[in-house]
C-alpha positions as CSV (number, residue, x, y, z in Angstrom):
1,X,86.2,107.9,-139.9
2,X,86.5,111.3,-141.8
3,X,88.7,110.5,-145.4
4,X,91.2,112.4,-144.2
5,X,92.7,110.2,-141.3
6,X,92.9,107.2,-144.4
7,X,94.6,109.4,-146.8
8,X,98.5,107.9,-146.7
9,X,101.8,109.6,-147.8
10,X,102.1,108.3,-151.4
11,X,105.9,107.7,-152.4
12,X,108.2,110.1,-153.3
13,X,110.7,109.4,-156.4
14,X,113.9,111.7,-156.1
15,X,116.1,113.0,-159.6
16,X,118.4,111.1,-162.0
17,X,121.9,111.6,-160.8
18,X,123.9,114.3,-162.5
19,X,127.2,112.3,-163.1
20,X,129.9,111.5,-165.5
21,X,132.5,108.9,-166.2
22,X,135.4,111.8,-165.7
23,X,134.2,112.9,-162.1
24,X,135.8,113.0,-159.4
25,X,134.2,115.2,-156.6
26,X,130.1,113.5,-155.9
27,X,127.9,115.6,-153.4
28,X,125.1,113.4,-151.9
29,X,122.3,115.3,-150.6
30,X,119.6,113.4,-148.6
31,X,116.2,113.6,-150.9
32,X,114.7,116.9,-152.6
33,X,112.9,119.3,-151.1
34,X,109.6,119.6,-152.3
35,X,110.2,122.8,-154.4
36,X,113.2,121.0,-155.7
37,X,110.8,117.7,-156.6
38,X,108.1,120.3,-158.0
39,X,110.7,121.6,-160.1
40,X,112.7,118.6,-161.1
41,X,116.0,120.2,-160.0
42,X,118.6,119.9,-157.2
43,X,118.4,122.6,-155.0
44,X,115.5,124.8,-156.4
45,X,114.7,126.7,-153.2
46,X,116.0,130.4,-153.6
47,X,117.3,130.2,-150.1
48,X,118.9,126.9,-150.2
49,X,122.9,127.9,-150.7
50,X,124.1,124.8,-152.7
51,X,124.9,126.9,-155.7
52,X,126.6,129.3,-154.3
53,X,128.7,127.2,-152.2
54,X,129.4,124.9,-155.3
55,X,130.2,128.2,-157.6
56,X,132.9,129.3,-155.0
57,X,134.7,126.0,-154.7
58,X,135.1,126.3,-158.8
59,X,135.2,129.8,-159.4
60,X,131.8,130.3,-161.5
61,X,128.7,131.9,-160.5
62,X,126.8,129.0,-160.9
63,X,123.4,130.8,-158.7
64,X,123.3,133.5,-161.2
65,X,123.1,130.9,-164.0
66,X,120.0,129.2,-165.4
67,X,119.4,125.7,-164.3
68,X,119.8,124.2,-167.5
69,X,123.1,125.6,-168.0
70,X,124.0,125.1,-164.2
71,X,124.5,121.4,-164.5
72,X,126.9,121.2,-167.8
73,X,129.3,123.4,-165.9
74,X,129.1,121.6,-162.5
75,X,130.3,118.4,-165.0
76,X,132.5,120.7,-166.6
77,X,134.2,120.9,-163.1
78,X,134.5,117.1,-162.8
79,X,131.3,117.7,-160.0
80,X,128.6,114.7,-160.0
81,X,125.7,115.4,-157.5
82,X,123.3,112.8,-156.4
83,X,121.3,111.7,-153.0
84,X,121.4,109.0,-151.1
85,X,117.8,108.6,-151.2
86,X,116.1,107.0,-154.3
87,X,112.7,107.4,-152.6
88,X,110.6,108.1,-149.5
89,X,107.7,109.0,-147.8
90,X,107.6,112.9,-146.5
91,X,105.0,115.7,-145.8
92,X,107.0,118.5,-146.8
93,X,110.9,118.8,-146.9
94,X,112.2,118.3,-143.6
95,X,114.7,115.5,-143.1
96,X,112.7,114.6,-140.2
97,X,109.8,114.0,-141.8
98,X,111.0,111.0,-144.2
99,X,109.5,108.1,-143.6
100,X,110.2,104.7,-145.5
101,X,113.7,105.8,-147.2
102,X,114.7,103.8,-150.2
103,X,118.9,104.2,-150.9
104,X,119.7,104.5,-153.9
105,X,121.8,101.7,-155.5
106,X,125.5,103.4,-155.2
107,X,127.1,99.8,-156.4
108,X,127.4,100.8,-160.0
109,X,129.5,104.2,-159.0
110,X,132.4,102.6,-159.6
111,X,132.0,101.7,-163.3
112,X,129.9,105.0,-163.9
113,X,132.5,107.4,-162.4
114,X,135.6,105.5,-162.5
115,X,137.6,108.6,-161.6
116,X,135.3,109.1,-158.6
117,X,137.6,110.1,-155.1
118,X,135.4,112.2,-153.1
119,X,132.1,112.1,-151.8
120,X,130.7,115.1,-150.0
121,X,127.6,114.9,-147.6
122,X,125.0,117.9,-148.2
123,X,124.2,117.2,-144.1
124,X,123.9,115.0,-141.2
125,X,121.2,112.6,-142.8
126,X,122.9,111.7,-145.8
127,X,126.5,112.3,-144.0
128,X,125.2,108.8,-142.1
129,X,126.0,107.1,-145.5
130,X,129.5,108.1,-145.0
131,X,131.5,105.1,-143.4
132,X,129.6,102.8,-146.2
133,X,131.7,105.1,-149.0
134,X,134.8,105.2,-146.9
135,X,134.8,101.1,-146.7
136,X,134.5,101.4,-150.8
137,X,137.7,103.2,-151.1
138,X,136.2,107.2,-151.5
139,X,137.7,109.9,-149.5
140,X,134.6,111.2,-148.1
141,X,133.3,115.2,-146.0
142,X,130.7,115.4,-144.2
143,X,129.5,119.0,-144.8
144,X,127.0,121.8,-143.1
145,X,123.6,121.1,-144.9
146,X,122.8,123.8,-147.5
147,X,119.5,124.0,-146.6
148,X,117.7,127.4,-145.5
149,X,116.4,125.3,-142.5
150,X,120.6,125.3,-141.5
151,X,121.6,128.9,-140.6
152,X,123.1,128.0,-137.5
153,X,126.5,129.0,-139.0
154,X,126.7,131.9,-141.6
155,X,127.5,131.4,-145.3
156,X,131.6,131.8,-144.9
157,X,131.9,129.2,-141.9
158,X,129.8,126.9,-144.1
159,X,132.1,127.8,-147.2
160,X,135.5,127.0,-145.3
161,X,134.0,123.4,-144.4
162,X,132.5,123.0,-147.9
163,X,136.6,123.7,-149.4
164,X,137.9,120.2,-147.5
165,X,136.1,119.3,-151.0
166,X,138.6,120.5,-153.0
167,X,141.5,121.0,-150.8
168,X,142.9,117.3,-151.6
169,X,141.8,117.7,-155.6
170,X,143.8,121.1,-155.5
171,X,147.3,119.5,-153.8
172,X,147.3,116.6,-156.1
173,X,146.5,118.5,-159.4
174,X,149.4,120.5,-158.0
175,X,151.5,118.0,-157.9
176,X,150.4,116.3,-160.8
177,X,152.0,119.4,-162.9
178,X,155.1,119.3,-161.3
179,X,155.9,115.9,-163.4
C-alpha cells in the first residue's frame, strides 16, 4: 500500500477567542480557513469580507487596518469574535471538508462576557449552533458567510443582513439616552 493512502488528516486547533468582559455583540464563525490558521488570524484571506462588513456596522475601516490593530478596535466596539469549532479535521477550508468537529466550550461565556446579548453566525455551519445560544438567553442572527466561496449575494445584500447585528444594540442605546 503506497504511504500515501496511510497518511491521516492530523488535527486542526483553531484561535483564542477575541473577547472581553464589556461585549456585547459575539460573531461565531465555523473554524479558520487555512490561510487564516497559517496566519494565526480570523479572516486572513484577502477575499474573505469579514472586515469590511464588521468596519461598516461600526463605522471604521477596519480592512485597511493592520491586524494587530484590527482586533483592539473590534473590542473597542464592544465586538467579541470566536468559532464554534475548537478543533477538526479538514483538507483545505471548506466547510464541507471538516471532519471530526470539536465545539468549543461556550459554558464559560457568561462569566467572561457578562454583557454578552448577541451572537452572530458567520454562515450556515456555525449558524446550526444557533438554537443552543437562543435556549441560553442570547439574541442570536444567522448571517451570509463572509467567505469568498459565498458570492451568491453581492457585498450590500450581505451588508443589510449583517446590520440585524446592530439594529437592536442601536434602538436600545437610543433609548438608553433618553433617561
Amino acid at each position: 500500500m503506497p504511504s500515501s493512502d496511510l497518511e491521516s488528516t492530523s488535527l486542526l486547533t483553531g484561535l483564542a477567542p477575541v473577547i472581553a468582559p464589556d461585549t456585547r455583540i459575539l460573531i461565531l464563525g465555523s473554524f479558520p480557513g487555512a490561510q487564516s490558521l497559517a496566519a494565526q488570524q480570523y479572516y486572513a484571506h484577502p477575499r474573505n469580507q469579514f472586515w469590511k462588513l464588521v468596519g461598516e456596522l461600526v463605522g471604521e475601516d477596519l480592512y485597511n487596518l493592520p491586524y494587530n490593530e484590527r482586533l483592539p478596535r473590534l473590542l473597542a466596539h464592544r465586538f467579541g469574535l470566536w468559532d464554534v469549532l475548537a478543533a477538526c479535521e479538514r483538507e483545505g477550508s471548506l466547510d464541507s471538508a471538516i471532519r471530526k468537529p470539536a465545539a468549543n466550550d461556550f459554558e464559560r461565556l457568561r462569566d467572561l462576557c457578562p454583557q454578552l446579548e448577541t451572537v452572530g453566525f458567520n454562515g450556515q455551519a456555525s449558524g446550526k449552533f444557533a438554537p443552543q445560544f437562543e435556549q441560553a438567553g442570547y439574541r442570536s442572527v444567522v448571517l451570509p458567510s463572509s467567505s469568498p466561496a459565498h458570492m451568491a449575494m453581492r457585498f450590500e445584500q450581505k451588508l443589510a443582513v449583517w446590520r440585524r447585528l446592530v439594529d437592536a444594540h442601536l434602538a436600545s442605546d437610543s433609548i438608553a439616552q433618553l433617561f
